[in-house]
C-alpha positions as CSV (number, residue, x, y, z in Angstrom):
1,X,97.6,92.8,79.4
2,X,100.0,90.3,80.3
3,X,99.3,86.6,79.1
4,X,102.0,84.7,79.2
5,X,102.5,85.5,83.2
6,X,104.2,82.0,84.5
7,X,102.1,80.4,87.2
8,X,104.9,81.7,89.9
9,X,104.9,85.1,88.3
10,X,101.0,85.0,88.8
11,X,101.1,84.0,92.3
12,X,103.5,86.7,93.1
13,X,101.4,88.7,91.7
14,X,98.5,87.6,93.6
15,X,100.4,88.0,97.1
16,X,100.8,91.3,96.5
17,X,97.4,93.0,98.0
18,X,97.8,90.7,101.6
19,X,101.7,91.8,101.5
20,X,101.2,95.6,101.2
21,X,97.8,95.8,102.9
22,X,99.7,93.8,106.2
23,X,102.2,96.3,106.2
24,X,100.7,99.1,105.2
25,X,98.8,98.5,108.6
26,X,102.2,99.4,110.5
27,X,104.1,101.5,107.9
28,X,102.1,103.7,106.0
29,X,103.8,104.0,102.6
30,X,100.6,103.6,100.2
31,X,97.5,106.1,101.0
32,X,94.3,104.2,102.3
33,X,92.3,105.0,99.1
34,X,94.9,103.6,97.0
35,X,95.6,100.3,98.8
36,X,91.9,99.4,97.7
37,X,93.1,100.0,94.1
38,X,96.5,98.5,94.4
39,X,96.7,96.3,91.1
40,X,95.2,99.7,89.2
41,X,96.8,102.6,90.6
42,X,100.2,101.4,91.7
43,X,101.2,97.5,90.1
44,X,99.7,98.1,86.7
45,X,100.9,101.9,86.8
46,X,104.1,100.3,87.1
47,X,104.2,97.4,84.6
48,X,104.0,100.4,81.8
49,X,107.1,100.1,81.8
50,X,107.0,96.4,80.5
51,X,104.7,97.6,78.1
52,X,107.0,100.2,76.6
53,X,110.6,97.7,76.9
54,X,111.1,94.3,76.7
55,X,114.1,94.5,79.3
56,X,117.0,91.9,77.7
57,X,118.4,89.8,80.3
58,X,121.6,91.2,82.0
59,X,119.9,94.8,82.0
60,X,120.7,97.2,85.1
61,X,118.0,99.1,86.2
62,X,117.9,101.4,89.2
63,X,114.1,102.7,90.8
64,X,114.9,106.1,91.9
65,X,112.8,107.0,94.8
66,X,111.3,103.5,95.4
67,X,108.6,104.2,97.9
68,X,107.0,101.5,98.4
69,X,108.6,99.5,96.2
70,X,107.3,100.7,92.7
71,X,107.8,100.6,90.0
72,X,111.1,98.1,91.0
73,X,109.0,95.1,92.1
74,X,106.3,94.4,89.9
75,X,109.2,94.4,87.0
76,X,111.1,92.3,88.8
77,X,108.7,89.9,88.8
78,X,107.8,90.6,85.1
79,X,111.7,90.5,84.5
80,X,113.2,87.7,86.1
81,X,116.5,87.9,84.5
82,X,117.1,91.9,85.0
83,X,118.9,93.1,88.2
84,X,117.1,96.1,89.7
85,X,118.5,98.6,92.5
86,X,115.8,100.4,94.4
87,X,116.9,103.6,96.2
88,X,114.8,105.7,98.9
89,X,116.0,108.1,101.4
90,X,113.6,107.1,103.6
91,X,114.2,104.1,105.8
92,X,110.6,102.8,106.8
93,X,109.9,102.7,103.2
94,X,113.1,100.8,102.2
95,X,111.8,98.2,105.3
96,X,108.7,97.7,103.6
97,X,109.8,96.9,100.4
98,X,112.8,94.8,101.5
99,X,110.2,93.2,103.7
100,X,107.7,92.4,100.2
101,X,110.9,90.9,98.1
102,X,112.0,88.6,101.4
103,X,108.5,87.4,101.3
104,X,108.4,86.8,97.6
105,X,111.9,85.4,97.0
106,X,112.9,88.4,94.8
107,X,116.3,87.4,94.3
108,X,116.9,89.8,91.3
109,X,116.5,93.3,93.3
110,X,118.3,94.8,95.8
111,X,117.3,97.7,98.3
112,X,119.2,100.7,99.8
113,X,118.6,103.9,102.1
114,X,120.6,106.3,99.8
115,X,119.5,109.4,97.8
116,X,120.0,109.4,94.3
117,X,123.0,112.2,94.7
118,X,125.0,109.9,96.8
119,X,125.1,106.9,94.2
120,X,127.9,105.7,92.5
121,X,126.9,102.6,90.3
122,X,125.9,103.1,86.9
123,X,123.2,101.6,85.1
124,X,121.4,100.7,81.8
125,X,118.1,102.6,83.2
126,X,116.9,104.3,85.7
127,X,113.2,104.3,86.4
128,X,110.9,106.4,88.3
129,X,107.6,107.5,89.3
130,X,106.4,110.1,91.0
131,X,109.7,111.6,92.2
132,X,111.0,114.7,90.9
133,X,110.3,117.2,88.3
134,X,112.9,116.0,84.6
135,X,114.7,119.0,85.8
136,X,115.9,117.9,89.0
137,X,115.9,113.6,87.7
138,X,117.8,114.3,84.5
139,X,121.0,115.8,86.0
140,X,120.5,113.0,88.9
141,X,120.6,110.2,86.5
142,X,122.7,111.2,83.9
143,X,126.1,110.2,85.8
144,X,124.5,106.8,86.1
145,X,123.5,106.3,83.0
146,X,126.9,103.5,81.6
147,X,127.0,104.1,77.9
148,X,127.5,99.8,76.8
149,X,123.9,98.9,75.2
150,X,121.7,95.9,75.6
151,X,118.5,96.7,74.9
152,X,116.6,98.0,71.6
153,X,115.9,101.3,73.4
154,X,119.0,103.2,74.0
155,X,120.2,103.7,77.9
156,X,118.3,106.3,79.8
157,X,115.7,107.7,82.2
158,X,112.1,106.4,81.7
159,X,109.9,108.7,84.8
160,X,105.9,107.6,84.6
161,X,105.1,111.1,84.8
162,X,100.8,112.8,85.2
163,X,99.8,115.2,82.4
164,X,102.3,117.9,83.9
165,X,105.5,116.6,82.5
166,X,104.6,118.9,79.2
167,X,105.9,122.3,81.3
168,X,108.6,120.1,82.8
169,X,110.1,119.7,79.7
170,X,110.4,122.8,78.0
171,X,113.7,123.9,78.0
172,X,115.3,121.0,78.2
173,X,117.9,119.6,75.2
174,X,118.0,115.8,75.9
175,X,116.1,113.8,73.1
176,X,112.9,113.0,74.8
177,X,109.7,110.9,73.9
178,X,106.3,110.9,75.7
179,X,103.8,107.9,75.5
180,X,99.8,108.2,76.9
181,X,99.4,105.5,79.2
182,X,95.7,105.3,78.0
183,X,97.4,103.4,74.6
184,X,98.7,100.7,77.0
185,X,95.3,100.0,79.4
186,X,91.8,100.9,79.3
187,X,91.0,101.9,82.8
188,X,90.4,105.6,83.0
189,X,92.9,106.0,85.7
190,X,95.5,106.1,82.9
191,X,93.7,108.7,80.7
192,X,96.2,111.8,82.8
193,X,99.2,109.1,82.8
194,X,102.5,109.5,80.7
195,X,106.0,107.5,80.5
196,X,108.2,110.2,79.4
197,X,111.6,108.7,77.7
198,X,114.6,110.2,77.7
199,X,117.9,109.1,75.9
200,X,120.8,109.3,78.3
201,X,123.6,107.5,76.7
C-alpha cells in the first residue's frame, strides 16, 4: 500500500511488533488478540489516514486520545516533516507511547497527559480513533482547529470511525464526508471501517 517507504521508515516500521509486544507485557494498552494482528488492526488502521491526505510539511496535527500511540506514530513515521501532538488522560498509556518514539527517534511528535478539554494549542488537524462519539469530538476540537491552510483538504477533524458513525451524525450541521476503509485495503478487517471527515475551519 505504501511503496516508496524509505529504508529507515521501513525499519521503523518493522520495530514496531517487538516495541509494543515488550511493553504490552508490562502495560497493557493493546488487547492480546490484537497485538497478534498489530500491522492489520492497529498500524494499517492508522495509515488510512495517509491514504486519504498527503500531509504538506509544516502541518499541525493533534491524536486526540492516543492510546497507545495510534494513529500519531505510524504517521509520524509516514510524515516526517509534520509535527504531531498526542494527548491521553491516562498516564501509563502516554508512558508507553513516549517509551515507542524514544526508541525510534521520533523527533516530530510530542506526548502529553491532558484531556482534550484542557488544551489550548490549535492545530491544522486533529485525528482520532476510537475515542468519542462526533457529538462529543466535534465541539472538543473545534476551538483547536487554527483557520491558516496548508493542505489540499481544508482544516478539521478526521475520526477513523466502525460502521456506527452513520447514527452519530445525524443531526449534526458541519460539512462532513465519510470514506469505506475497504476502498483503501483489502483485508476484511476494513470491510466495517470508516474515516469520517469533517471541515472545521
Amino acid at each position: 500500500y505504501f511503496p516508496n517507504l524509505t529504508e529507515d521508515q521501513t525499519a521503523k516500521f518493522a520495530a514496531l511488533q517487538d516495541l509494543y509486544t515488550l511493553w504490552n507485557e508490562q502495560i497493557n494498552v493493546i488487547s492480546r488478540k490484537d497485538i497478534e494482528n498489530l500491522y492489520e488492526r492497529h498500524i494499517l488502521h492508522s495509515l488510512a489516514i495517509a491514504r486519504f491526505c498527503e500531509f504538506s510539511p509544516g502541518t499541525s496535527i493533534m491524536d486526540l486520545g492516543t492510546g497507545g500511540g495510534f494513529p500519531a506514530i505510524p504517521l509520524a513515521i509516514i510524515f516526517p516533516h509534520v509535527t504531531f501532538h498526542a494527548i491521553d488522560g491516562t498516564a501509563k498509556k502516554i508512558k508507553v507511547v513516549q517509551a515507542v518514539i524514544d526508541k525510534l527517534g521520533l523527533e516530530n511528535i510530542v506526548t502529553q497527559q491532558l484531556r482534550a478539554e484542557e488544551n489550548k494549542k490549535q492545530y491544522d488537524f486533529i485525528v482520532t480513533r476510537a475515542v468519542a462519539s462526533l457529538e462529543k469530538l466535534i465541539p472538543w476540537s473545534e476551538r483547536l482547529i487554527h483557520k491558516d491552510q496548508k493542505n489540499a483538504v481544508p482544516n478539521g477533524l478526521i475520526a477513523l470511525k466502525g460502521g456506527s458513525f452513520k447514527e452519530e451524525s445525524k443531526g449534526l450541521k458541519q460539512y462532513m464526508e465519510h470514506y469505506p476503509l475497504q476502498d483503501f485495503f483489502d483485508e476484511e478487517f476494513f470491510q466495517t471501517k470508516y474515516l469520517v471527515y469533517v471541515q472545521l475551519s
